[in-house]
C-alpha positions in Angstrom: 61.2 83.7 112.3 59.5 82.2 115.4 59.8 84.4 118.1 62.2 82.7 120.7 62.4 83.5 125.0 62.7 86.4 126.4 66.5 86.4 127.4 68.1 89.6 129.8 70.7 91.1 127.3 74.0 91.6 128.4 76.2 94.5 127.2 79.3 94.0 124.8 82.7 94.7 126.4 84.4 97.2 125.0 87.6 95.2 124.3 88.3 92.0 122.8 91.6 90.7 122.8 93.1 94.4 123.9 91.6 95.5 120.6 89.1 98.7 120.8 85.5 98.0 119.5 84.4 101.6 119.2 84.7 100.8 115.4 84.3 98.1 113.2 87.7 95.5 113.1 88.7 93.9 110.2 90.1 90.3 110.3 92.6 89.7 107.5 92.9 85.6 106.0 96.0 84.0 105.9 95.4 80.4 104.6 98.7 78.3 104.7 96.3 75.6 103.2 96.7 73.9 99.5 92.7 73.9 99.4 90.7 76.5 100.9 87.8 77.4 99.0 89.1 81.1 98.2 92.7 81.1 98.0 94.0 77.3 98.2 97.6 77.1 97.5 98.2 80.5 97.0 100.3 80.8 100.2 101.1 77.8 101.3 104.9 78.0 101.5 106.0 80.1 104.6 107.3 83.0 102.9 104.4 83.6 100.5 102.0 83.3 103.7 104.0 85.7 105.5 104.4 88.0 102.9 100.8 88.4 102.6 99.9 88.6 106.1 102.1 91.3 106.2 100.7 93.1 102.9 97.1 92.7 104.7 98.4 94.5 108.0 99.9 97.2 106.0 96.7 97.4 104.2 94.8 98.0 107.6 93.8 94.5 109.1 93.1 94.7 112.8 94.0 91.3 113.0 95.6 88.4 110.8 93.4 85.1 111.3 96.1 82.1 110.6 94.5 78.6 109.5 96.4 75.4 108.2 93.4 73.5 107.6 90.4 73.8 105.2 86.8 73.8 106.8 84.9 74.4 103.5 82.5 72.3 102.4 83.4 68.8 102.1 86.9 69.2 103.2 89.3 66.6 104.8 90.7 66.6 107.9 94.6 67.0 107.7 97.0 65.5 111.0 98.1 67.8 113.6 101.3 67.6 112.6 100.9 68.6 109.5 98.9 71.8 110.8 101.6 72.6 113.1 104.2 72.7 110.1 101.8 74.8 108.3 101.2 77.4 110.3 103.9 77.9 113.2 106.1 79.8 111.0 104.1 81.8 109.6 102.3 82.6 113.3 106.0 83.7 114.7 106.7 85.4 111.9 103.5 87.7 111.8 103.6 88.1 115.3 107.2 89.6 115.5 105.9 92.2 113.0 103.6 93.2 115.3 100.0 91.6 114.3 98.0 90.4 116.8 97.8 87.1 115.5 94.6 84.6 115.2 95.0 80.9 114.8 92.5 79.3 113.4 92.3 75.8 114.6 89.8 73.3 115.8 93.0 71.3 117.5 93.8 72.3 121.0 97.6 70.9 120.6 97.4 73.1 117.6 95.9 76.0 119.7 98.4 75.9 122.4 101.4 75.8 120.5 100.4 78.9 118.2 99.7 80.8 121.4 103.4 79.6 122.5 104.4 81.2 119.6 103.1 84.6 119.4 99.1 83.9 118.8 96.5 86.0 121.0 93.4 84.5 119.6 92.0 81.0 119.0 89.3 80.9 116.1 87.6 77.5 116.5 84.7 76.8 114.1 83.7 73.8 117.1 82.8 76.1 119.3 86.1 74.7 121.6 83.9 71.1 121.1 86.1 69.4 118.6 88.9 68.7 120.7 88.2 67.8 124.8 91.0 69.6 126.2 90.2 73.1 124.3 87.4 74.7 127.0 90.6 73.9 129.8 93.3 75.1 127.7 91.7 78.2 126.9 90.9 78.9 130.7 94.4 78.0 131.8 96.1 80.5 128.7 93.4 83.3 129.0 93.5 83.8 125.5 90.3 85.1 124.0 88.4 83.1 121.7 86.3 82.9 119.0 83.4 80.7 119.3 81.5 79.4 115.6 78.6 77.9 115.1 78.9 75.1 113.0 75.5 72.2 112.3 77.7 69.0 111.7 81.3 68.8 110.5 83.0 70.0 106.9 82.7 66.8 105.3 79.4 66.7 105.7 77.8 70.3 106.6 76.2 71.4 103.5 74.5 67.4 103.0 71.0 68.6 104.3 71.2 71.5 106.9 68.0 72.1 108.5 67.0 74.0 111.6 63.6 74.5 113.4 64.8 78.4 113.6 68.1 79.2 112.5 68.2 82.4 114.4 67.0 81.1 117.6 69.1 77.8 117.5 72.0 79.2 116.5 72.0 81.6 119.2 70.5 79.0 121.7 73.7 77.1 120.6 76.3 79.9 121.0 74.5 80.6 124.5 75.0 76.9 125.7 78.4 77.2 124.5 78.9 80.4 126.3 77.8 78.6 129.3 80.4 75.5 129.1 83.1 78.0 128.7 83.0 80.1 131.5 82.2 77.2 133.8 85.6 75.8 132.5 87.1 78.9 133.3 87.0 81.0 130.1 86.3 84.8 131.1 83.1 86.1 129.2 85.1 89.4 128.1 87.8 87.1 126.3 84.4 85.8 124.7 83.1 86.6 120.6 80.8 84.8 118.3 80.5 83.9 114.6 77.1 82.6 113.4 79.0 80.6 111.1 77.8 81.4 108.0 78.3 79.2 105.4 79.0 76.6 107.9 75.8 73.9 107.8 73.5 76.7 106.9 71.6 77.0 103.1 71.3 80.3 101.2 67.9 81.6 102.8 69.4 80.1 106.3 72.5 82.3 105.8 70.8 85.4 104.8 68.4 85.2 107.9 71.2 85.2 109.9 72.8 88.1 108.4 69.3 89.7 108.3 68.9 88.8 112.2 72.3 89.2 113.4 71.8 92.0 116.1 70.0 89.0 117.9 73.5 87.7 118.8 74.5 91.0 120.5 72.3 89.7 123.0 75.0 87.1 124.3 77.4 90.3 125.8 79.8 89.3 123.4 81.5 90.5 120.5 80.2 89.5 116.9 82.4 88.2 114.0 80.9 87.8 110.9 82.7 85.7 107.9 80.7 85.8 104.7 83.8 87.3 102.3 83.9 85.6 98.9 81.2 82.8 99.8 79.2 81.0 97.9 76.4 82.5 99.1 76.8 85.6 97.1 77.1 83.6 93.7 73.4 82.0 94.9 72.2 85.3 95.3 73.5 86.7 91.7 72.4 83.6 90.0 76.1 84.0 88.5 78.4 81.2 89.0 81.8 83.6 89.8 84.7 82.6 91.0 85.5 83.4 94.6 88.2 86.0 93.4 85.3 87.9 91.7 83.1 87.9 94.9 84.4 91.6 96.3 81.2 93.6 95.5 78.7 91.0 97.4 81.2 90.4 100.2 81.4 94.0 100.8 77.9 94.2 101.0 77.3 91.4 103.1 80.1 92.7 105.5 78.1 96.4 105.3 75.0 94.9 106.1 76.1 92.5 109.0 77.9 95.6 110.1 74.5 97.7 110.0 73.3 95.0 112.2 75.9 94.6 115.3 78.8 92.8 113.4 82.4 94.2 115.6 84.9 92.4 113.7 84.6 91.3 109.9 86.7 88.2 108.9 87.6 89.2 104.5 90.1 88.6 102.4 90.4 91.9 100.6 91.3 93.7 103.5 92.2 97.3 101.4 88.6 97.8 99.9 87.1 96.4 103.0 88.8 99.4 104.7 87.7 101.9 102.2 84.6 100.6 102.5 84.4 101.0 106.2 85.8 104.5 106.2 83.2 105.8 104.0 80.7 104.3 105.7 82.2 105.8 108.8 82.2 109.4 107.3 78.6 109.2 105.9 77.3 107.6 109.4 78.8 110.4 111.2 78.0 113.4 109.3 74.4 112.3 109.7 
């Protein structure tokens, strides 16, 4: 990795989103989508996605991340209005029963409505670029957001990712965006980052990341990491599993991002992610 400038680090806050970082969080998926990578179709009626999210809070999720459309690789865009039907329901829903709800959108029509209906958190994989109004919609709300690093756009990410340094231009990315967000108006505390792995990035560009994330605890800002169930871990085994059979390498991943600064980790087995946590917990303080 080349060695990048020297930066003045600033310290994490202690809260995101009212949500206590003295532990690791865990951020349960709820795709109302017919083609996510993981889990397409499984929940895309209302009801089914609402029963889930609610199965993953009683399982221990921190925080239910709701997304209507499918950013994988090589996915399609689908129309607002389409999003909107996906998701709304299933964001009031959630948020009566008490989650604090994330919606994950790249559409600020999309983003404001969610928050109208119970949302706290917007999850954009743009970074708040893909849609101009989302930087001044997210100062005017206060809501916190989630900013992602993302090289390119779904379609076309995984084509022929390449990066001088992935460490140091993914965080001189997330910096710039940073930057652009509180001059809109966006408070740094309602501030986190996601290297976005997966997103533009090849295998040894991912596991750098992962390897290099307490780089990004630099920024003062909370870290999200998303690697549960990707195809990363099937590169690693040299098996070609299905997503569903990913659990043992997402748990490590999560473990080892963890190790290295992660706050919140975005999963889809929320129960063994849990367990794994609370060991981890009981061995790390009993040192």
């Amino acid at each position: 990795m080349i060695a990048g400038p020297e930066r003045t680090e600033i310290q994490k806050p202690a809260f995101f989103a009212g949500l206590s970082l003295d532990r690791p969080r865990i951020m349960g998926v709820v795709n109302v989508t017919p083609d996510s990578f993981s889990d397409g179709g499984d929940f895309i009626s209302p009801e089914k996605a609402i029963a889930h999210g609610k199965a993953l809070l009683d399982e221990g999720a921190d925080i239910l991340d709701v997304g209507g459309e499918s950013t994988r690789p090589g996915a399609t865009p689908v129309t607002v209005e389409d999003e909107l039907a996906r998701v709304l329901p299933v964001v009031t829903a959630l948020a009566e029963a008490g989650a604090l709800v994330s919606i994950d959108t790249r559409h600020a029509p999309v983003m404001e409505a969610a928050l109208e209906s119970g949302a706290t958190i917007v999850n954009d994989v743009t970074a708040l670029e893909g849609d101009d109004g989302a930087a001044d919609l997210m100062a005017w709300k206060g809501a916190p957001v989630v900013l992602m690093h993302m090289q390119g756009e779904p379609g076309t990410m995984q084509q022929a990712p390449a990066y001088d340094d992935v460490v140091e231009d993914v965080y001189a990315y997330l910096d710039a965006r940073i930057a652009a967000c509180e001059e809109a108006g966006v408070a740094r505390q309602d501030i986190a980052v996601d290297p976005g792995i997966g997103f533009g990035k090849t295998l040894g560009h991912n596991l750098t990341l992962i390897a290099h994330l307490d780089r990004f605890s630099g920024l003062g800002c909370p870290v999200v990491l998303g690697v549960s169930r990707k195809s990363l871990i099937s590169a690693v085994t040299g098996r070609t599993e299905p997503p569903k059979e990913r659990l043992g390498g997402s748990l490590a991943a999560a473990l080892a991002g963890i190790a290295r600064g992660a706050d919140i980790v975005r999963v889809h087995d929320v129960a063994a992610t849990r367990q794994a946590l609370e060991v981890l917990g009981a061995v790390v303080g009993a040192e």
